[in-house]
N, C-alpha and C positions, 0 to 999 in steps of 0.2 A: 559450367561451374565457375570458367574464371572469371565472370562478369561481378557474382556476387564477392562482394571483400571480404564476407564473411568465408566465402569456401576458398579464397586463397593461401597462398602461403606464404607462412610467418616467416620473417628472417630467421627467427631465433631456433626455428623449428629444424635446422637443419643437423645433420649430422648427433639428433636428439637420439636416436637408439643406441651410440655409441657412446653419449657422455657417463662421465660416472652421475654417480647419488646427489651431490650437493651443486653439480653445475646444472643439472637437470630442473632443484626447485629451485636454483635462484633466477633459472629461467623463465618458470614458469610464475613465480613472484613478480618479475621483471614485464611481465604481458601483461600480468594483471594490473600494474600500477597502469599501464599504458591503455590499456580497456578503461580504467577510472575515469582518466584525465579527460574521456568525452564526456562526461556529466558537466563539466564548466561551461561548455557552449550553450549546452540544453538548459540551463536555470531559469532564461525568460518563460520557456516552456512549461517551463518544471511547476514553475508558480502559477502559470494560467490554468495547469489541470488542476491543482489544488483549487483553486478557484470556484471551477466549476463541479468538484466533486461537493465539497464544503456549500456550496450553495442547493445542488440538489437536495444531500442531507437537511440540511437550515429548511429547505422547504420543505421537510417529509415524503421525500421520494428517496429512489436508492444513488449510491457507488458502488457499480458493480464491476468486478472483472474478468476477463477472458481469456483463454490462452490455451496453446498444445504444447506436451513434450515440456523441452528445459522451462520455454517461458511459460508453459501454464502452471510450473513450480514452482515459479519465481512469485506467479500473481498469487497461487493459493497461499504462499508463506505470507506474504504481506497480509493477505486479504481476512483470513483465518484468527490473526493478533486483535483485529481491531475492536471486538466485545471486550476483549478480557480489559485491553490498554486503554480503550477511552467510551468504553460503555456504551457500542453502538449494538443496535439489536442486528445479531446477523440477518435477521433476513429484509435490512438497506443494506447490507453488502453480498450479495450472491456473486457465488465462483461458476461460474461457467469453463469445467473442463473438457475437454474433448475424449471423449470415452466415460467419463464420470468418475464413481469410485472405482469400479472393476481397473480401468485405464491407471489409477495412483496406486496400485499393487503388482500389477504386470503391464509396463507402458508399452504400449498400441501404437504402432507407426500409422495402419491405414487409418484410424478414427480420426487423424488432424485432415486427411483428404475430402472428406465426407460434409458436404455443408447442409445435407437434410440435419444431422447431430444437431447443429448449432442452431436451427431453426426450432428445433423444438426447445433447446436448453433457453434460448430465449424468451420462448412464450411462457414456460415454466418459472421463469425469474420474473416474467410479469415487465420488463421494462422497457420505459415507453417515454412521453412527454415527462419533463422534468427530472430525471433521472442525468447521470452521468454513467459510460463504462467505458473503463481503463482496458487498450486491446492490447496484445501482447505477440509480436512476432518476430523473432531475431531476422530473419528473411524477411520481414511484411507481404509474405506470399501466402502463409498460410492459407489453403483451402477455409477451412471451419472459421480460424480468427475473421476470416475477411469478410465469410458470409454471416458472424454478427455482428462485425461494426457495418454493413450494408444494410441490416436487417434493424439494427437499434436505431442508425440514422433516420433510415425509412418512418421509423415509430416515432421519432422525433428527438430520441435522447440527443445527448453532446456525447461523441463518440470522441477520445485519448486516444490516438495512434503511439505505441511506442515500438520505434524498430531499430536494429542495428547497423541496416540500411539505410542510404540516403536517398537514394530512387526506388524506393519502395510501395508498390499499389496501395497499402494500408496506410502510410503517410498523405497519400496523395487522398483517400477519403478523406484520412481522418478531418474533426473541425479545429483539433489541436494535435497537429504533429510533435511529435519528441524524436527527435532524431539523437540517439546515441551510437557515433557512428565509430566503434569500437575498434573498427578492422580484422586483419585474419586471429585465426587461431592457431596457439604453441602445436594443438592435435588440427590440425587441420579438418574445418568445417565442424569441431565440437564446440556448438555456440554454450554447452553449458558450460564453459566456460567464464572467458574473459566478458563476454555477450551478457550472459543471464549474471554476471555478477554489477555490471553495470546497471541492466533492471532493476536487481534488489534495491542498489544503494539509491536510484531512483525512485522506485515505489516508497521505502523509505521515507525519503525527503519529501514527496506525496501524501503521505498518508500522516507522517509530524505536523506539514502546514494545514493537513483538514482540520487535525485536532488543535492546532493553534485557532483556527477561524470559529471553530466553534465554542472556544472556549474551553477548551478539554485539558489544556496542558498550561500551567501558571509556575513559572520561577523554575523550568523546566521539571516540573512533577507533573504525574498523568491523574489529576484531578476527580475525574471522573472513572475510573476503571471501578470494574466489575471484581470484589475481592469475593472467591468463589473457592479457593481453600486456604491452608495455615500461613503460607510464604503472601498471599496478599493483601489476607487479613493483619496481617502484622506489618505489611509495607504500609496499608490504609493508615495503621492507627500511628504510624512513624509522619506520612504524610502531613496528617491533620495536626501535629504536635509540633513540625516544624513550620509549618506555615502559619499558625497560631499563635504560636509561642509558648501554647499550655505545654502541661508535662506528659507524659505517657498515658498515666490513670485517666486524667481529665478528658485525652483525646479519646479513649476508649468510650468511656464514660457520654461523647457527644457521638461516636460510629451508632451506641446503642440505642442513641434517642432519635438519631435519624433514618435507623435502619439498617446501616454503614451505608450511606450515600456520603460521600467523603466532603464534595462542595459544602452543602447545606452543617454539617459536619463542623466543618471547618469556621463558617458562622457562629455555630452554635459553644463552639471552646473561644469564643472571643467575647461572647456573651449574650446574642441573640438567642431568641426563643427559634424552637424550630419554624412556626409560621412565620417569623419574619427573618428569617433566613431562607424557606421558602419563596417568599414574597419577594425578596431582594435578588435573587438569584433571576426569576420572572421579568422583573423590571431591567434588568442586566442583560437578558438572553443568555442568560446562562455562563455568563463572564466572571470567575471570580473578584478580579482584581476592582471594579467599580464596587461593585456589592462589599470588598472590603475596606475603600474609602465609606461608604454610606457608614459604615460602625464606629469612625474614628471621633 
């Protein structure tokens, strides 16, 4: 265990069953800022897998993710957001977890050891040439994680290593390592910790820069999202109102002519017709921001 940084122990960890209430969380606040601080190294990184996720999508293939335990919670939260927040059709983003649903109601230690799992969850998600999938292993040892970025490689995708380790066999596949190299943990070896909270804020910043490359997100608003009940239907029609300039009624008034497609939308309250707010949107690749020079 002591090889891994991840299963060492934390300075801070020590004499932790004795502290009172308030030394306790500021300690364990105190790990976590320190788990962050390894995202600053990772940014070259960070940007290349946005890269190449935002380019499989661009080209009608998927971004998929992977993972067991803390980090295939970490992949499913990120991965799970992305229809609602930039309107991408779930299935360019398949979650490949290690046990499936059964495993996210009673998590399963042996189903991360198992790399038959992963080979099927793979043929299942279909990804292959032109695809991207984001791997996910606080240890990069994962049995399952390793046998489908082995397995996606093989197929040809762009395999994302992200691990908490630095000498990690899933780094060493991957074509884009992310090394967030977090260190031990306050509970010694609970990578859901400091570990999977550095993922998040990584998947995160992943999954903002897809939606920036594709055009999804303009003047930090999520352009494109999917308003699929009351709270986003009413963020759409706030959306389209402030980025237009019209007033409330108007923007509603253009969610209804374009269907609530928000972009086209957004055209259409500044005075285009929908086909040429369509059309412009087309010619743009799906970019607001040119498409709303062309109206000026």
């Amino acid at each position: 265990m002591a090889e891994r940084r991840t299963e060492s122990r934390h300075i801070l960890s020590a004499n932790l069953h004795a502290a009172q209430g308030a030394d306790v969380l500021s300690r364990i606040l105190a790990s976590q800022h320190g788990a962050i601080a390894a995202l600053t190294p990772a940014f070259p990184q960070i940007i290349a897998a946005a890269q190449a996720g935002a380019q499989a999508l661009r080209a009608g293939g998927k971004m998929g993710y992977a993972g067991a335990g803390s980090s295939g919670l970490m992949a499913l939260a990120d991965c799970l957001e992305l229809p609602g927040t930039f309107g991408i059709a779930p299935d360019r983003v398949p979650m490949l977890f290690a046990g499936g649903v059964e495993a996210l109601l009673h998590m399963q230690g042996g189903v991360e050891d198992d790399p038959k799992l992963a080979l099927a969850d793979i043929a299942r998600a279909q990804i292959g040439a032109g695809d991207t999938i984001l791997c996910l292993a606080a240890s990069g040892r994962t049995p399952y994680t390793l046998a489908v970025a082995k397995e996606a490689k093989a197929r040809g995708a762009v395999v994302v290593g992200l691990s908490n380790t630095a000498e990690a066999d899933l780094l060493a596949l991957a074509d884009i390592p992310v090394v967030l190299d977090t260190g031990p943990e306050i509970i010694t070896g609970s990578t859901r910790m400091g570990a999977a909270s550095a993922q998040k804020i990584a998947l995160n910043m992943i999954s903002v820069l897809v939606g920036l490359h594709l055009g999804h997100v303009y003047d930090g608003f999520m352009v494109n999202l999917t308003a699929d009940n009351i709270k986003l239907l009413d963020r759409a029609a706030r959306i389209v109102a402030a980025v237009s300039g019209a007033d409330i009624a108007a923007a509603q008034a253009a969610l209804d002519e374009t269907e609530g497609a928000v972009k086209p939308a957004i055209l259409v309250a500044t005075g285009m017709t929908r086909p040429e707010a369509e059309a412009a949107l087309v010619r743009t690749g799906g970019h607001l921001a040119p498409a709303l020079l062309e109206n000026q």
